[in-house]
mmCIF file of the C-alpha atoms, coordinates in Angstrom:
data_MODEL
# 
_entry.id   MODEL 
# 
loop_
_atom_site.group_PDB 
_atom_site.id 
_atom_site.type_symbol 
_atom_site.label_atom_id 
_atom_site.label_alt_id 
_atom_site.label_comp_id 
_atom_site.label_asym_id 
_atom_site.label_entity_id 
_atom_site.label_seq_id 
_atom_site.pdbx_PDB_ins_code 
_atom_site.Cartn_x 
_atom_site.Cartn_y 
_atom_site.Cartn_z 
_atom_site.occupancy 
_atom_site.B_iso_or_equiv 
_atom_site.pdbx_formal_charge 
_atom_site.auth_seq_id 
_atom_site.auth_comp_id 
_atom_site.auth_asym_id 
_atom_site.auth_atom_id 
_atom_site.pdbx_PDB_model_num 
ATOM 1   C CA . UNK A 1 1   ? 131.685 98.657  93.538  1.00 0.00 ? 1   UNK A CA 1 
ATOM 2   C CA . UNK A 1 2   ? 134.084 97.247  91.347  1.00 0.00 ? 2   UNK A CA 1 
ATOM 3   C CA . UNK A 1 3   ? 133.562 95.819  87.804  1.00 0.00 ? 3   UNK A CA 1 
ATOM 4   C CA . UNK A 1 4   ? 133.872 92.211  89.038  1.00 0.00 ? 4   UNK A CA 1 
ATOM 5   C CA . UNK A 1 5   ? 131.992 92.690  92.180  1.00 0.00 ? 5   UNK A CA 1 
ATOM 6   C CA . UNK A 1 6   ? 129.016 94.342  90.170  1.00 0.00 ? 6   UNK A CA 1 
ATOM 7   C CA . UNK A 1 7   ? 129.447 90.965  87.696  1.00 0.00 ? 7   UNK A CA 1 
ATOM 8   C CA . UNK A 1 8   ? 129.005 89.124  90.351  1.00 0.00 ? 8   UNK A CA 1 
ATOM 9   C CA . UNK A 1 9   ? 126.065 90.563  92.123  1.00 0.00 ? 9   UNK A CA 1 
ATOM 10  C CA . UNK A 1 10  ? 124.187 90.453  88.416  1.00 0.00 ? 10  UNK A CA 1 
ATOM 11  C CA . UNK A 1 11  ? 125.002 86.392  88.293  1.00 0.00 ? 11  UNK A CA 1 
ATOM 12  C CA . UNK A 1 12  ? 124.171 85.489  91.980  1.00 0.00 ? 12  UNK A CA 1 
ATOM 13  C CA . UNK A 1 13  ? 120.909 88.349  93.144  1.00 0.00 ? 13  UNK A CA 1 
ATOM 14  C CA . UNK A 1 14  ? 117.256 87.342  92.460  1.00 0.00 ? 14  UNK A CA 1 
ATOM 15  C CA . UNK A 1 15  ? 116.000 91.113  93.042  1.00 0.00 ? 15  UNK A CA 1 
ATOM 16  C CA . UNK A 1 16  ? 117.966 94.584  93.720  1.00 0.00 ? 16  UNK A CA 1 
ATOM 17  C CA . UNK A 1 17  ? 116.614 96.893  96.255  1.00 0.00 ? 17  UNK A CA 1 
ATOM 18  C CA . UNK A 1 18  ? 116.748 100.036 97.911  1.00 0.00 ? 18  UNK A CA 1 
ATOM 19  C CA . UNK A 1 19  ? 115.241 98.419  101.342 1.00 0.00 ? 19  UNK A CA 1 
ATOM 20  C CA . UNK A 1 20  ? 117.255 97.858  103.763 1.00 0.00 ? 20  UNK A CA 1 
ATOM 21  C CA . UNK A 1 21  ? 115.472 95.733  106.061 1.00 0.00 ? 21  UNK A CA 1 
ATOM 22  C CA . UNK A 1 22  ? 118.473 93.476  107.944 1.00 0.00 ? 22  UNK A CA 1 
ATOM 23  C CA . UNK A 1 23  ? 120.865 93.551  110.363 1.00 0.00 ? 23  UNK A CA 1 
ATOM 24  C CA . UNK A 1 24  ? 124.522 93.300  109.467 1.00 0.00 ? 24  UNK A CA 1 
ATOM 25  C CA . UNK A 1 25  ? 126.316 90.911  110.874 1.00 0.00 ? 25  UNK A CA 1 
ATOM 26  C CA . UNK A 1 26  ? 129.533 90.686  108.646 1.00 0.00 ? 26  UNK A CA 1 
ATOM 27  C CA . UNK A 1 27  ? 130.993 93.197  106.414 1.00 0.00 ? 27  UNK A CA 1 
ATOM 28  C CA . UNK A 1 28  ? 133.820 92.272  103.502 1.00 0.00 ? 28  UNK A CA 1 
ATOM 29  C CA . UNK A 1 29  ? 135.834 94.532  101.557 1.00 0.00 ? 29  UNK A CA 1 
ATOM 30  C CA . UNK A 1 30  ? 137.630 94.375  97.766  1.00 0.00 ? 30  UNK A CA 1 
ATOM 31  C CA . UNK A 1 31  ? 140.118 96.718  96.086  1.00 0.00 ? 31  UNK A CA 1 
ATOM 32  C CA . UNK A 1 32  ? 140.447 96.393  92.321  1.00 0.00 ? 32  UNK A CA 1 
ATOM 33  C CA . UNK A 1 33  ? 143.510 96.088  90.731  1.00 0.00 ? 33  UNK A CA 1 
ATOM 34  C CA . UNK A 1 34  ? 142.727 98.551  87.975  1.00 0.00 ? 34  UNK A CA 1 
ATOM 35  C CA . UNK A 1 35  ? 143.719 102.155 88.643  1.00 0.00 ? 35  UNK A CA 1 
ATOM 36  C CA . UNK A 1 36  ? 141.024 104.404 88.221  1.00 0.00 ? 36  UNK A CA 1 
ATOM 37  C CA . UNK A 1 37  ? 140.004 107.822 89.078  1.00 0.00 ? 37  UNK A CA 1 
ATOM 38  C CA . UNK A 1 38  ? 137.249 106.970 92.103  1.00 0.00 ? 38  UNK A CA 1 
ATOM 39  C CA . UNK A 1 39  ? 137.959 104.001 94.181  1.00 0.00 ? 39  UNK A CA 1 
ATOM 40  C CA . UNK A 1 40  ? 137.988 100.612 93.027  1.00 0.00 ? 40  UNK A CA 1 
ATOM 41  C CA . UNK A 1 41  ? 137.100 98.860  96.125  1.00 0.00 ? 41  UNK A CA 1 
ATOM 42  C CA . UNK A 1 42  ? 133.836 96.923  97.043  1.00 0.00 ? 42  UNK A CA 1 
ATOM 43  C CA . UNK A 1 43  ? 132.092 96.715  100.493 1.00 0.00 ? 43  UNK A CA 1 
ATOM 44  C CA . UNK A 1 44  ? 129.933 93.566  100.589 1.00 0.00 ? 44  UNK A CA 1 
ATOM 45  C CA . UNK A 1 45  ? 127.184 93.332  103.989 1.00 0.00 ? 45  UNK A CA 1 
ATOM 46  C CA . UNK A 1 46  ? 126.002 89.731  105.006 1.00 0.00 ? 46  UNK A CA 1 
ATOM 47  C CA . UNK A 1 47  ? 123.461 90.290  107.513 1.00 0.00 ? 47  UNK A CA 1 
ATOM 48  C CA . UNK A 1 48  ? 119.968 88.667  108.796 1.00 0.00 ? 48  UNK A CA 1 
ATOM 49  C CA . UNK A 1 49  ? 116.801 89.505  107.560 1.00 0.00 ? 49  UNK A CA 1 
ATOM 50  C CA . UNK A 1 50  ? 114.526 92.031  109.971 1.00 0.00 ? 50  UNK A CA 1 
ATOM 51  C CA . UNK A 1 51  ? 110.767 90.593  110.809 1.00 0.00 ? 51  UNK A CA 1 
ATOM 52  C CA . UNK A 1 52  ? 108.074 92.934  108.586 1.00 0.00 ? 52  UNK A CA 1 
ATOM 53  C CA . UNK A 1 53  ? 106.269 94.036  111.343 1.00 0.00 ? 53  UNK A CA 1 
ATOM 54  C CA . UNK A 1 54  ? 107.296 94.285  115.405 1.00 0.00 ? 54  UNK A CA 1 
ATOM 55  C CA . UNK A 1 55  ? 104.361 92.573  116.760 1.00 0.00 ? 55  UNK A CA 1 
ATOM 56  C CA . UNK A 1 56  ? 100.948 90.693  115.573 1.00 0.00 ? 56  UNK A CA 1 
ATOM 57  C CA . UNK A 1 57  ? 100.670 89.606  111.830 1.00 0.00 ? 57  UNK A CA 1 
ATOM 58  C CA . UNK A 1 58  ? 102.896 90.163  108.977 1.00 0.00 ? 58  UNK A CA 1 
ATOM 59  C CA . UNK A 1 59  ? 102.713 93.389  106.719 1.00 0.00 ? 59  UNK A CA 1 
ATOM 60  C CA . UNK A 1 60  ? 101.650 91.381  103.885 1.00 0.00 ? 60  UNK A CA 1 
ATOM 61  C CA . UNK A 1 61  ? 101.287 94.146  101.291 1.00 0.00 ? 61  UNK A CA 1 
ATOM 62  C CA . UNK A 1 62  ? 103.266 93.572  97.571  1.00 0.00 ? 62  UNK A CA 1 
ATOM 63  C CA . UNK A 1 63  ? 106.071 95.908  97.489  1.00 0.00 ? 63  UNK A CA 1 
ATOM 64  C CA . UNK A 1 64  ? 107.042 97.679  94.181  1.00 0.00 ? 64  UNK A CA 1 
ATOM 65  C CA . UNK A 1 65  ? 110.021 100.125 93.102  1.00 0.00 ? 65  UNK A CA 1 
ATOM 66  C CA . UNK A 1 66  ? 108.699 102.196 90.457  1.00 0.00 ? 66  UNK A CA 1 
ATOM 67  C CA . UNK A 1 67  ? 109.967 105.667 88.597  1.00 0.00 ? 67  UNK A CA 1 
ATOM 68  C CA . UNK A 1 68  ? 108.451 108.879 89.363  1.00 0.00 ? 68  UNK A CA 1 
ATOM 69  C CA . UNK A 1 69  ? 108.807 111.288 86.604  1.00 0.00 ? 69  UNK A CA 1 
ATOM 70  C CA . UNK A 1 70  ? 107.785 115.056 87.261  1.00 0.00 ? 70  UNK A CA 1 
ATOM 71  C CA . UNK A 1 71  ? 107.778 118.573 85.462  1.00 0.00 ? 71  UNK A CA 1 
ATOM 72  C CA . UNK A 1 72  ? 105.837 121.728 86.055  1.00 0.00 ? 72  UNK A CA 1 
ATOM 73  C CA . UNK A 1 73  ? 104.244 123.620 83.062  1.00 0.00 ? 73  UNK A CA 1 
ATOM 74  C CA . UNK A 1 74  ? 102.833 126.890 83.224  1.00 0.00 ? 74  UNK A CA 1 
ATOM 75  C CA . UNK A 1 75  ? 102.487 128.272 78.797  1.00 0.00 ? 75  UNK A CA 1 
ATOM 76  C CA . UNK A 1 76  ? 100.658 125.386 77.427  1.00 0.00 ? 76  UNK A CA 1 
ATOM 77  C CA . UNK A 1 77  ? 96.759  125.141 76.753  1.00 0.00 ? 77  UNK A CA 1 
ATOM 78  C CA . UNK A 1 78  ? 95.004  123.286 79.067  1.00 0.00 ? 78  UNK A CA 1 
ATOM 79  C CA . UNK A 1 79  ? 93.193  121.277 75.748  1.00 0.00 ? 79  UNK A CA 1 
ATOM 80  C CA . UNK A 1 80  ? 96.597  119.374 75.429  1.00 0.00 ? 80  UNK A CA 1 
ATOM 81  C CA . UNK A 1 81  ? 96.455  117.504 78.720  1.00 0.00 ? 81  UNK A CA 1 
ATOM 82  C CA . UNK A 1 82  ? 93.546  115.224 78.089  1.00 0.00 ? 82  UNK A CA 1 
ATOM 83  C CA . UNK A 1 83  ? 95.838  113.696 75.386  1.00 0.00 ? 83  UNK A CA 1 
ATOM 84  C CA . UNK A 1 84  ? 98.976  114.000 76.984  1.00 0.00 ? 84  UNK A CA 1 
ATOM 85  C CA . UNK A 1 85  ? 97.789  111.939 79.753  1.00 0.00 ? 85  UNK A CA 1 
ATOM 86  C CA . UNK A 1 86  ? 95.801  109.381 77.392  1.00 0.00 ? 86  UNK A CA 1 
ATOM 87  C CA . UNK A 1 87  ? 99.170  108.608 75.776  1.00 0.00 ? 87  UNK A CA 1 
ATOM 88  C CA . UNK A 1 88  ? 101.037 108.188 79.097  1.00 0.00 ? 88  UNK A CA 1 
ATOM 89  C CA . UNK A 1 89  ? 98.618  105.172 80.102  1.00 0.00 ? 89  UNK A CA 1 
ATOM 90  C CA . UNK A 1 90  ? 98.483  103.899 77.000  1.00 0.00 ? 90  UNK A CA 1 
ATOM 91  C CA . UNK A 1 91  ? 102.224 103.808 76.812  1.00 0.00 ? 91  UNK A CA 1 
ATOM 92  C CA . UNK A 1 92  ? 102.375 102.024 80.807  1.00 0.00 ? 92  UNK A CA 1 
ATOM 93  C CA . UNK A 1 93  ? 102.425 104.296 82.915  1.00 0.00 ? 93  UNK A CA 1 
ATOM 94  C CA . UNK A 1 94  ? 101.244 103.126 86.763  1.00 0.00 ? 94  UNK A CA 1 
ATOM 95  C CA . UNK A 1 95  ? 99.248  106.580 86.967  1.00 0.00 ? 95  UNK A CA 1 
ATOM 96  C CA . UNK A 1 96  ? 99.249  110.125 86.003  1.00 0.00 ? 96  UNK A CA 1 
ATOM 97  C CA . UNK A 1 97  ? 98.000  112.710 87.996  1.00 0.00 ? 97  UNK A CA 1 
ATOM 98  C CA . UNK A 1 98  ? 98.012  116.534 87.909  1.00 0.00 ? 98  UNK A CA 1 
ATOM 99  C CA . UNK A 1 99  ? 98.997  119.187 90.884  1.00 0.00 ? 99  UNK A CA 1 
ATOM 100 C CA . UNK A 1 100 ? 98.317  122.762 90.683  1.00 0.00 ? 100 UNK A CA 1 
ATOM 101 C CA . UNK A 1 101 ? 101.537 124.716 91.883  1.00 0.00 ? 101 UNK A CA 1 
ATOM 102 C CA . UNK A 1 102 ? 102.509 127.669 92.240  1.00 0.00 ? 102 UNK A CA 1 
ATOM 103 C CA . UNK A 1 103 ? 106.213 128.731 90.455  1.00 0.00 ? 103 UNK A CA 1 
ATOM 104 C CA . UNK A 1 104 ? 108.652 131.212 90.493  1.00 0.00 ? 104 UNK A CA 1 
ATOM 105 C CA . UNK A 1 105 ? 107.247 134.918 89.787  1.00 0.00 ? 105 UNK A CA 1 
ATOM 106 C CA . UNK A 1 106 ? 104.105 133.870 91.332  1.00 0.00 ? 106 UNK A CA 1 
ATOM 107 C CA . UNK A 1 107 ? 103.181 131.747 87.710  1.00 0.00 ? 107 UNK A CA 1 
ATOM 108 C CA . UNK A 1 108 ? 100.074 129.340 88.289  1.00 0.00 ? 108 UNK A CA 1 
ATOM 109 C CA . UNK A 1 109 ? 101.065 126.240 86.951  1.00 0.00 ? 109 UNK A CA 1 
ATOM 110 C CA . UNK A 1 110 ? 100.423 122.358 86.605  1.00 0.00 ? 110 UNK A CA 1 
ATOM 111 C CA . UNK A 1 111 ? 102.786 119.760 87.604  1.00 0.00 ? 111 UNK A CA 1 
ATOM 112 C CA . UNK A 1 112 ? 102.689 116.432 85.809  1.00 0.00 ? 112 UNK A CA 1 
ATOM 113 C CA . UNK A 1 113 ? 103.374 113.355 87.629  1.00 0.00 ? 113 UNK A CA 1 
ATOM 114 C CA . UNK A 1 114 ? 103.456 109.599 86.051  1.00 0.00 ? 114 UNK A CA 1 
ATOM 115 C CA . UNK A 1 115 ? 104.749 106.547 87.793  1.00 0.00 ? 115 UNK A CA 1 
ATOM 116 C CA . UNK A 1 116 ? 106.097 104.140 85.623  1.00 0.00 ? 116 UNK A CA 1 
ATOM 117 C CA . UNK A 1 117 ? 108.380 101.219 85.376  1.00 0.00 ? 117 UNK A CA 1 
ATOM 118 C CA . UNK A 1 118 ? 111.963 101.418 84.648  1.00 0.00 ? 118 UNK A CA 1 
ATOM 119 C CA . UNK A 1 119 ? 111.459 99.789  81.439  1.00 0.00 ? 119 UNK A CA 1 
ATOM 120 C CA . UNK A 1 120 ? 108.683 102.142 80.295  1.00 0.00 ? 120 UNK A CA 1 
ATOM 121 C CA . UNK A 1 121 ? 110.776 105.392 81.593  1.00 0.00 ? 121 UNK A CA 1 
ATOM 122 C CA . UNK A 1 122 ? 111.992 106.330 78.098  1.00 0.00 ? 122 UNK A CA 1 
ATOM 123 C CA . UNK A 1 123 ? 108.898 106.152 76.339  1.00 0.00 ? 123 UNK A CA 1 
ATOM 124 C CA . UNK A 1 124 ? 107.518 108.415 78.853  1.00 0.00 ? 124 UNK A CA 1 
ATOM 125 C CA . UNK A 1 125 ? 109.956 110.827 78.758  1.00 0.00 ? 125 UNK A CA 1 
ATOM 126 C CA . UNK A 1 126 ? 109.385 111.101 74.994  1.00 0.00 ? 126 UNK A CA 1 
ATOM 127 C CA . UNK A 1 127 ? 106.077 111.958 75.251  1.00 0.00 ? 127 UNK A CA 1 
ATOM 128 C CA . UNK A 1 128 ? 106.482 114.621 77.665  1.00 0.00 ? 128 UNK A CA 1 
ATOM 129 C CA . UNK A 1 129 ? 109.116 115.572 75.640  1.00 0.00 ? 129 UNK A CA 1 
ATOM 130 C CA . UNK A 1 130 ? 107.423 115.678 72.279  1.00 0.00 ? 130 UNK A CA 1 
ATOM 131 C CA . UNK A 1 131 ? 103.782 116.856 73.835  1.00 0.00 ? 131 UNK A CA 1 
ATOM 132 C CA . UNK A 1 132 ? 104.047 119.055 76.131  1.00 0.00 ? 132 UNK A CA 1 
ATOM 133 C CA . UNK A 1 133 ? 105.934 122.326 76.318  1.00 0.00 ? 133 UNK A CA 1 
ATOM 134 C CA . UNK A 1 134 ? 108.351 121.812 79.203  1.00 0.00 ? 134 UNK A CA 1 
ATOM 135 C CA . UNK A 1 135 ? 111.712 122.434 79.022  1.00 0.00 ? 135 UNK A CA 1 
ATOM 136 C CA . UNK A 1 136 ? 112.838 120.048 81.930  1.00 0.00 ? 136 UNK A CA 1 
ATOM 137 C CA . UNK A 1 137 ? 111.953 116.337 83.495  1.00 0.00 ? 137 UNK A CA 1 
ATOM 138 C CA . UNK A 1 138 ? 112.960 114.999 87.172  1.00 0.00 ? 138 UNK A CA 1 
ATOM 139 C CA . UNK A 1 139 ? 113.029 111.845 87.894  1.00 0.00 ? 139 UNK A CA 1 
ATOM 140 C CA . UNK A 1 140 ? 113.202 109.830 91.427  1.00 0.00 ? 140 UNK A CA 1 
ATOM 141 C CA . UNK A 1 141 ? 112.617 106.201 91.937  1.00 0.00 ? 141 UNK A CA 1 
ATOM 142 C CA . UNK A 1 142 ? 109.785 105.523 95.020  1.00 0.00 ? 142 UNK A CA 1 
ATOM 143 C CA . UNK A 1 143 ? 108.461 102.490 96.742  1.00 0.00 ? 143 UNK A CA 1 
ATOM 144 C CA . UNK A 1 144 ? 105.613 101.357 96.287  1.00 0.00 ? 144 UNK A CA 1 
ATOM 145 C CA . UNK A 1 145 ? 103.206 99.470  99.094  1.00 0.00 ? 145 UNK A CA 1 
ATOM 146 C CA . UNK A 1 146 ? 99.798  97.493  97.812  1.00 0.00 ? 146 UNK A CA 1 
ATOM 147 C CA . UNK A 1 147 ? 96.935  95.511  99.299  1.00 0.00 ? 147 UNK A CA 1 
ATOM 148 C CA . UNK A 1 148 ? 96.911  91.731  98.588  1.00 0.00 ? 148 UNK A CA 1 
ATOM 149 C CA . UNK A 1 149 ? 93.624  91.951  96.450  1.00 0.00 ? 149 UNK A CA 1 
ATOM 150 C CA . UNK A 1 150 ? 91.161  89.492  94.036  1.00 0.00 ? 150 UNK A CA 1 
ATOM 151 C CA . UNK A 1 151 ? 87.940  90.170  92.658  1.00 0.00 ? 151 UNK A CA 1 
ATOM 152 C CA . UNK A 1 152 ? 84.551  88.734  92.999  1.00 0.00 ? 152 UNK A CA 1 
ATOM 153 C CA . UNK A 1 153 ? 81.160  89.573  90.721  1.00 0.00 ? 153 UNK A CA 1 
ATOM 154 C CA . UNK A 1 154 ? 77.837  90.687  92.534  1.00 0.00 ? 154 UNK A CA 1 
ATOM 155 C CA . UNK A 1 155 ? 74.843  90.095  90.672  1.00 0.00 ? 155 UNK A CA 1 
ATOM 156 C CA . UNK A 1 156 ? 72.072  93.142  90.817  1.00 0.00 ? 156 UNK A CA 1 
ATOM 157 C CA . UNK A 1 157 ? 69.162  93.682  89.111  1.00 0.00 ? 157 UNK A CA 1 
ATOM 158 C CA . UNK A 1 158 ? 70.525  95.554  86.605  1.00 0.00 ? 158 UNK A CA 1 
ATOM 159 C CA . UNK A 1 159 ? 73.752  92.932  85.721  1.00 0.00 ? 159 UNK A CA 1 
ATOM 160 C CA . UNK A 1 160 ? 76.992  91.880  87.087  1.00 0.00 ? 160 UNK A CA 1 
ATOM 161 C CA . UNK A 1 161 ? 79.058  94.076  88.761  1.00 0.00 ? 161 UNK A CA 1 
ATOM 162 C CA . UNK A 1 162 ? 82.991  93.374  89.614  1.00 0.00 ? 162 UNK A CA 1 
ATOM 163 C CA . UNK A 1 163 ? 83.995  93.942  93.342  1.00 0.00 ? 163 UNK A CA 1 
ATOM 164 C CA . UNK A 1 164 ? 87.313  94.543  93.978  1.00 0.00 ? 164 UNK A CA 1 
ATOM 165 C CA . UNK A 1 165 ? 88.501  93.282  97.532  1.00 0.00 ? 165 UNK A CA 1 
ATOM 166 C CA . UNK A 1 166 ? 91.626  94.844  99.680  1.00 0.00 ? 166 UNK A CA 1 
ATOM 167 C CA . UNK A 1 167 ? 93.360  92.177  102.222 1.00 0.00 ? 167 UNK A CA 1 
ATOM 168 C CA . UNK A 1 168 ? 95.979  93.412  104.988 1.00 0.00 ? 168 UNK A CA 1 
ATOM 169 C CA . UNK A 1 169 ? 97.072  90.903  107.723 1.00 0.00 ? 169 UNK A CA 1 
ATOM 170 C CA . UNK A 1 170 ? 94.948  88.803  106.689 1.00 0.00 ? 170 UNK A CA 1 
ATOM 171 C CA . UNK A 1 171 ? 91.714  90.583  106.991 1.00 0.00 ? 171 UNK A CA 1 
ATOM 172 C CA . UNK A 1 172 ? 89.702  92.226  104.421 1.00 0.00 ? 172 UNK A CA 1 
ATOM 173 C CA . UNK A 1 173 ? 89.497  96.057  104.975 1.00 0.00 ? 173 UNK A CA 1 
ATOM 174 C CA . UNK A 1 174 ? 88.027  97.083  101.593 1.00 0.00 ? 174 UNK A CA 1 
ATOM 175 C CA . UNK A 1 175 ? 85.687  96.262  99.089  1.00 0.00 ? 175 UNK A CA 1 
ATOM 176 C CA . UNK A 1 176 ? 84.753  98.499  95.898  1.00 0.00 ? 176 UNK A CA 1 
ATOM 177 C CA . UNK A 1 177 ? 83.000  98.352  93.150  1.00 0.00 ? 177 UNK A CA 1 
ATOM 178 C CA . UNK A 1 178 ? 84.437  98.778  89.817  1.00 0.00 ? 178 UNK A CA 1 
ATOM 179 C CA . UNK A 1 179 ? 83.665  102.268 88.051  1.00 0.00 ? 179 UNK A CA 1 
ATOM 180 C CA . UNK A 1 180 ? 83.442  101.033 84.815  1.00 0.00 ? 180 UNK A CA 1 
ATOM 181 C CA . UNK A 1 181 ? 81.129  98.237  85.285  1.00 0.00 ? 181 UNK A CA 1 
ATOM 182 C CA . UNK A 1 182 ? 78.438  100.721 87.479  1.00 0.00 ? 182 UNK A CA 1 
ATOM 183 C CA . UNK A 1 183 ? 78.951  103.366 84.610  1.00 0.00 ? 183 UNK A CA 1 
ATOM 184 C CA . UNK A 1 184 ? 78.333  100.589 81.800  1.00 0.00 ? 184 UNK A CA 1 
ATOM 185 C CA . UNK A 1 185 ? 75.011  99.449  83.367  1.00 0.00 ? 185 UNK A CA 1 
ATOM 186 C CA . UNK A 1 186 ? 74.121  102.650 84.289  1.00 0.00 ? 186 UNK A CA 1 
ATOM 187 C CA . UNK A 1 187 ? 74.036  103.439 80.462  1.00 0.00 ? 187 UNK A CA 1 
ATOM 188 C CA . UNK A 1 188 ? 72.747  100.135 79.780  1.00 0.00 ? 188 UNK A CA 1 
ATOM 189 C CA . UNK A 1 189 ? 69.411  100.459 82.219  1.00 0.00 ? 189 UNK A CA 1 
ATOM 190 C CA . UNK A 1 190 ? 68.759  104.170 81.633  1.00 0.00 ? 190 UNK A CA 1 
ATOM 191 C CA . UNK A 1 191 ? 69.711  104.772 85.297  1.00 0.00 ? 191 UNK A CA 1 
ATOM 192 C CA . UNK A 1 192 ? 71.966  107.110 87.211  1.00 0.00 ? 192 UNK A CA 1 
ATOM 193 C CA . UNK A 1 193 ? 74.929  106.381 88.445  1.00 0.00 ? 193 UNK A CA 1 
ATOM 194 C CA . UNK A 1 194 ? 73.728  107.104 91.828  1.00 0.00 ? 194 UNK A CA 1 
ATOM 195 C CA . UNK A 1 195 ? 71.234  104.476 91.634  1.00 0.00 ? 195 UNK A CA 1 
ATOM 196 C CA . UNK A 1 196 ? 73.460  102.154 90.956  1.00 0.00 ? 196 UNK A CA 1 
ATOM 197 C CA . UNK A 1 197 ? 75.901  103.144 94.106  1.00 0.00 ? 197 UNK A CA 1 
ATOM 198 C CA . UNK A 1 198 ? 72.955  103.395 96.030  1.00 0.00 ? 198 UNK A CA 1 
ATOM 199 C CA . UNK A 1 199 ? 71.746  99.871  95.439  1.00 0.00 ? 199 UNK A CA 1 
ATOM 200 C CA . UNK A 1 200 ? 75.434  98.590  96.675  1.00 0.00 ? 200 UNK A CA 1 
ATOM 201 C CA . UNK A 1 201 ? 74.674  99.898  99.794  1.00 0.00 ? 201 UNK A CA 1 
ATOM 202 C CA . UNK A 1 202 ? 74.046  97.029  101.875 1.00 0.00 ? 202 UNK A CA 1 
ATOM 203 C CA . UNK A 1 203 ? 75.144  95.202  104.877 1.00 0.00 ? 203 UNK A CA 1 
ATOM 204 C CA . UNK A 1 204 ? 76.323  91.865  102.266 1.00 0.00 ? 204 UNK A CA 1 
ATOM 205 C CA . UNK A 1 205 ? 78.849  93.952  101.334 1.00 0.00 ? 205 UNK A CA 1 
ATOM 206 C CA . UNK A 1 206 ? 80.779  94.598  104.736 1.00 0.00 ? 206 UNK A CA 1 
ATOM 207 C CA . UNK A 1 207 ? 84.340  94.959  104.246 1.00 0.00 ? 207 UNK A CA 1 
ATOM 208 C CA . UNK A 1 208 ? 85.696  94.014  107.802 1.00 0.00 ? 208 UNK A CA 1 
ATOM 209 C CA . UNK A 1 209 ? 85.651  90.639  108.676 1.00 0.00 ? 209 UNK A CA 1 
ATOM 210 C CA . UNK A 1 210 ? 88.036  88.554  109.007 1.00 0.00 ? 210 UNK A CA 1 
ATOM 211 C CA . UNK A 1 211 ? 89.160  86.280  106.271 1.00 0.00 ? 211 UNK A CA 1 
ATOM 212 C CA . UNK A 1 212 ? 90.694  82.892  106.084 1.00 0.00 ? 212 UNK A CA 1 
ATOM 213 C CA . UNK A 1 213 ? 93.358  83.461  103.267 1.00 0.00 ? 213 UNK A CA 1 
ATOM 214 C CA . UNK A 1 214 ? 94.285  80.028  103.131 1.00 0.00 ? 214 UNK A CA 1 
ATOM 215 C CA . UNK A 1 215 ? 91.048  78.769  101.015 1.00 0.00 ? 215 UNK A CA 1 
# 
């Protein structure tokens, strides 16, 4: 694009996207006047917005770009990752998870993978920078697709426990409790954690029904 035409776009667009769900109906082009070493020319699309879904109800799950950020490791102690990740979440990160791989010369390793925010990107890097012993980060950006969800509390005989509730077309295909509430009143009752699964076990807790979303 050209300097103007990128102005222009950051004045007039409410969100920038890699999606590309429309059909073009018109196409406008712009040359520059500046002389520079790539092209100077913009190519503008006005087209119609594409229906979500082909048939029956809307796909009506929140859509999210996010960063992924990657590296493989293969000399450090395992010790350090318990931290390493503590400080990613702690710093924003979406998630962190870790992959055994295999790398070149055969070398068991670990690959470290945190999706983040754009605006939490550089922190992240810094940490994997500063505490861990890789030598190299990639980076992609991904899109993310989630559940329309809310919460309700279920009271048990041993205290309140959070459920969290997954919607998709208007129906609600999951319910779960929340870990940390179960493990808390585990503890708290001198119970396993099984027990406490166990006692959510019940048909009140069916997840398939449908739901009116409009109350």
């Amino acid at each position: 694009t050209t300097p103007t035409g990128a102005a222009i776009l950051a004045a007039t667009v409410d969100v920038f996207t890699e999606e590309f769900c429309f059909t073009p109906q018109k196409i406008g082009y712009g040359i520059g006047h500046r002389d520079t070493d790539i092209p100077n020319v913009l190519r503008a699309y006005l087209g119609e917005m594409q229906p979500e879904t082909s048939s029956g109800d809307a796909d009506d799950t929140q859509k999210q770009i996010a960063i992924l950020v990657e590296c493989n490791i293969d000399d450090m102690n395992p010790e350090m990752y318990e931290e390493v990740i503590e400080a990613l979440l702690a710093c924003g990160a979406y998630d962190v998870f870790l992959t055994p791989v295999i790398m070149k010369k055969t070398r068991p390793a670990v690959k470290i993978s945190v999706l983040c925010g754009q605006s939490e990107r550089p922190a992240i890097e810094e940490i994997l920078w500063l505490r861990t012993s890789t030598f190299g980060l990639r980076s992609q950006r991904v899109s993310k697709s989630m559940l329309q969800r809310d919460f309700t509390t279920l009271s048990t005989k041993f205290g309140d426990i959070s459920i969290k509730h997954g919607y998709w077309r208007g129906r609600k295909i999951k319910s779960k409790a929340e870990y940390e509430d179960c493990r808390r009143l585990a503890k708290e009752n001198g119970v396993s954690l099984k027990e406490i699964y166990d006692l959510l076990l019940c048909p009140g807790l069916a997840v398939t029904e449908p739901v009116d979303r409009g109350k």
